[in-house]
C-alpha positions in Angstrom: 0.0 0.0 0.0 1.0 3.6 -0.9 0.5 6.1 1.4 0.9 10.5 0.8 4.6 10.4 0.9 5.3 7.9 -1.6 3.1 9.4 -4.5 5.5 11.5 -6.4 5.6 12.8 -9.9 4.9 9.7 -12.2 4.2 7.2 -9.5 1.1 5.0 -10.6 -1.4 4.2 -8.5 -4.8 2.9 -8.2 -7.6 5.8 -7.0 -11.7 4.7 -7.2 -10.5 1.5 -8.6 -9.0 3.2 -11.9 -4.9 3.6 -13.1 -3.9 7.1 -12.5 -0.6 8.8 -12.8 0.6 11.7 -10.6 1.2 14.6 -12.6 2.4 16.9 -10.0 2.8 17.6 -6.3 2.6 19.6 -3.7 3.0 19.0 0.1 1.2 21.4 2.4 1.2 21.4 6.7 -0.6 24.2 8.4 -0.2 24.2 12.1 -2.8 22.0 13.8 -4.0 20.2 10.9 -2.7 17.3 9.9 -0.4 17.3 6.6 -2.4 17.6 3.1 -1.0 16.5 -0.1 -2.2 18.8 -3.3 -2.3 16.7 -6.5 -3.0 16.6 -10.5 -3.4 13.1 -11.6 -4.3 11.6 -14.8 -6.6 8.8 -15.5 -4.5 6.2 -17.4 -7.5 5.1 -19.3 -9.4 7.8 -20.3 -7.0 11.0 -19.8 -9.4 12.7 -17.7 -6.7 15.2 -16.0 -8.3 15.6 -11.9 -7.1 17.7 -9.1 -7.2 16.2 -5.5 -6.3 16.4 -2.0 -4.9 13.8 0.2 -5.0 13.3 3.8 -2.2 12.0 5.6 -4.8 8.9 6.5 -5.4 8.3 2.9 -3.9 4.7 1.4 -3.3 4.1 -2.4 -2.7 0.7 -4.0 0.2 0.3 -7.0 -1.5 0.3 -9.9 0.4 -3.3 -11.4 1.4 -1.7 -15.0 2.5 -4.1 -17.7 4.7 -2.4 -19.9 5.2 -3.7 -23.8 7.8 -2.6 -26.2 5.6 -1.4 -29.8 6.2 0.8 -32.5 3.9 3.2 -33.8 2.4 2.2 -37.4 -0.3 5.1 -38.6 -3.1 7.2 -37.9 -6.6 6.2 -39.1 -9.0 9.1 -38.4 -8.7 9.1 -35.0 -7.2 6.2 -33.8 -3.3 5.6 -33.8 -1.9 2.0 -34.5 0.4 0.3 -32.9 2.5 -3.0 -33.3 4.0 -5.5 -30.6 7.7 -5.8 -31.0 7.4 -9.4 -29.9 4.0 -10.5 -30.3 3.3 -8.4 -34.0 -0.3 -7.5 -32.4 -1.8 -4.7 -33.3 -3.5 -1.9 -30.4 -5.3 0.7 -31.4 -5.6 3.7 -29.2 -7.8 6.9 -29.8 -6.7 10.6 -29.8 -8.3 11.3 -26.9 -6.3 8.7 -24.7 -3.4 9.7 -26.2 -4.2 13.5 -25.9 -0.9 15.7 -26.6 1.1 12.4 -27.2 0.1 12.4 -30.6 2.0 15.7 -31.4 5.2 13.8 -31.0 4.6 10.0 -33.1 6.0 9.7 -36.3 5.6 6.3 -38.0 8.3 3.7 -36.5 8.6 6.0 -33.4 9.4 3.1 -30.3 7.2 3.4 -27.6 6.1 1.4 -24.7 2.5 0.0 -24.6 0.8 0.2 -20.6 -0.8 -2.2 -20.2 -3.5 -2.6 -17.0 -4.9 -6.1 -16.4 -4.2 -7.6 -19.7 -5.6 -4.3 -21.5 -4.0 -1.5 -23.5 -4.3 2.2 -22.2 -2.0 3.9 -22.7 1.7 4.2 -24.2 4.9 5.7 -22.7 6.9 8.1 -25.2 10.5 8.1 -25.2 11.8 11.6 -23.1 12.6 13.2 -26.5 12.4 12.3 -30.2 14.2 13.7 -33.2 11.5 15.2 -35.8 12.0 17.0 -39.1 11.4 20.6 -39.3 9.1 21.8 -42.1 7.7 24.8 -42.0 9.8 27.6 -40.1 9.7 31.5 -41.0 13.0 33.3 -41.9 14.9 34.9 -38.3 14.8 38.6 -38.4 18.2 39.9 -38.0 18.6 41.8 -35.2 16.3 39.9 -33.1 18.9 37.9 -31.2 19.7 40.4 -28.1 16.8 38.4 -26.0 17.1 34.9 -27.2 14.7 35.4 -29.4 12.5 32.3 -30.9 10.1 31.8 -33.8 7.1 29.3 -34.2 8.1 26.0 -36.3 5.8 23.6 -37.5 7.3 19.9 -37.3 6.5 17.0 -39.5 3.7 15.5 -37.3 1.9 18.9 -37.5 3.6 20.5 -34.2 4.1 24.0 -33.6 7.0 24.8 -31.0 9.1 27.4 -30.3 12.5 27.5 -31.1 15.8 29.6 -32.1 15.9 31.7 -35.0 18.9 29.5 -36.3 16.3 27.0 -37.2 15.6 26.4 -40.8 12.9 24.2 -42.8 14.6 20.7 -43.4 16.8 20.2 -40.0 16.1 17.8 -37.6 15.6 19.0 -33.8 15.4 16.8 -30.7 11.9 17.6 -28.6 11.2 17.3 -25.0 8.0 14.9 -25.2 6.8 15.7 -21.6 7.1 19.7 -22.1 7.1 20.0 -25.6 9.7 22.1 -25.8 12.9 22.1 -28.1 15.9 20.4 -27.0 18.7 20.9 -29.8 19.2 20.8 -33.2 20.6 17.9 -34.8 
């Protein structure tokens, strides 16, 4: 069992009998009262995004995740496909699982599959991916006192900001969890 210390960012855990992820923390004690813990979880199975507060009484089950190496195949409207390295099943998962996720998969991106008592809900991105650049608006010179950064459109239909050294055709690395750019390639 899990109590209020041990949920940290990323820790899964099981809350009204459903997988959720913490998201972010924040421990709070005001004098008499007993300690509160301030949360954003996710919903591994749906993506509903929820904001709750823990007593220190408050117990937690691990949520028992199953994860499976895949690679991302295609999108079909709105579902994304996915292929078991070992097995060669296919998953399908819908956008709205996937949610912000789908900004970053590019076909044969690796990825791992969570799986929750023997069902697919979710996948795990790798921390940053390499994607090509192709759309991104000339610098304008004498903009670089301040770090300045312009709005690029990536190959899976992104926009991000990023340096005005940045030109259509290079490939940059991306932060998956902030989506945020990393380097150039």
């Amino acid at each position: 069992m899990l109590n209020i210390s041990d949920l940290k960012i990323g820790t899964f855990f099981i809350y009204q009998n459903q997988p959720y992820q913490v998201l972010k923390v924040n421990h709070s004690k005001q004098a008499r009262a007993g300690a509160v813990l301030n949360t954003k979880i996710k919903n591994l199975k749906n993506g509903v995004v929820l904001e709750r507060n823990f007593k220190a009484s408050d117990k937690f089950a691990e949520a028992e995740l199953e994860k499976v190496k895949a690679s991302f195949l295609y999108k079909k409207a709105n579902d994304f496909e996915f292929m078991q390295d070992e097995t060669f099943e296919q998953v399908s998962l819908s956008k709205d699982i996937l949610g912000s996720k789908t900004n970053w998969l590019k076909e044969g991106e690796k990825v791992e599959l969570l799986k929750f008592q023997d069902q697919v809900i979710n996948v795990e991105l790798p921390a940053k991916v390499e994607l090509k650049v192709v759309s991104a608006p000339p610098g304008v010179k004498g903009d670089t006192v301040s770090g300045a950064t312009k709005q690029i459109t990536l190959e899976t239909g992104a926009v991000i900001s990023a340096p005005l050294f940045i030109d259509e055709g290079n490939i940059v690395k991306v932060n998956t969890e902030k989506g945020e750019y990393v380097e150039r390639v």
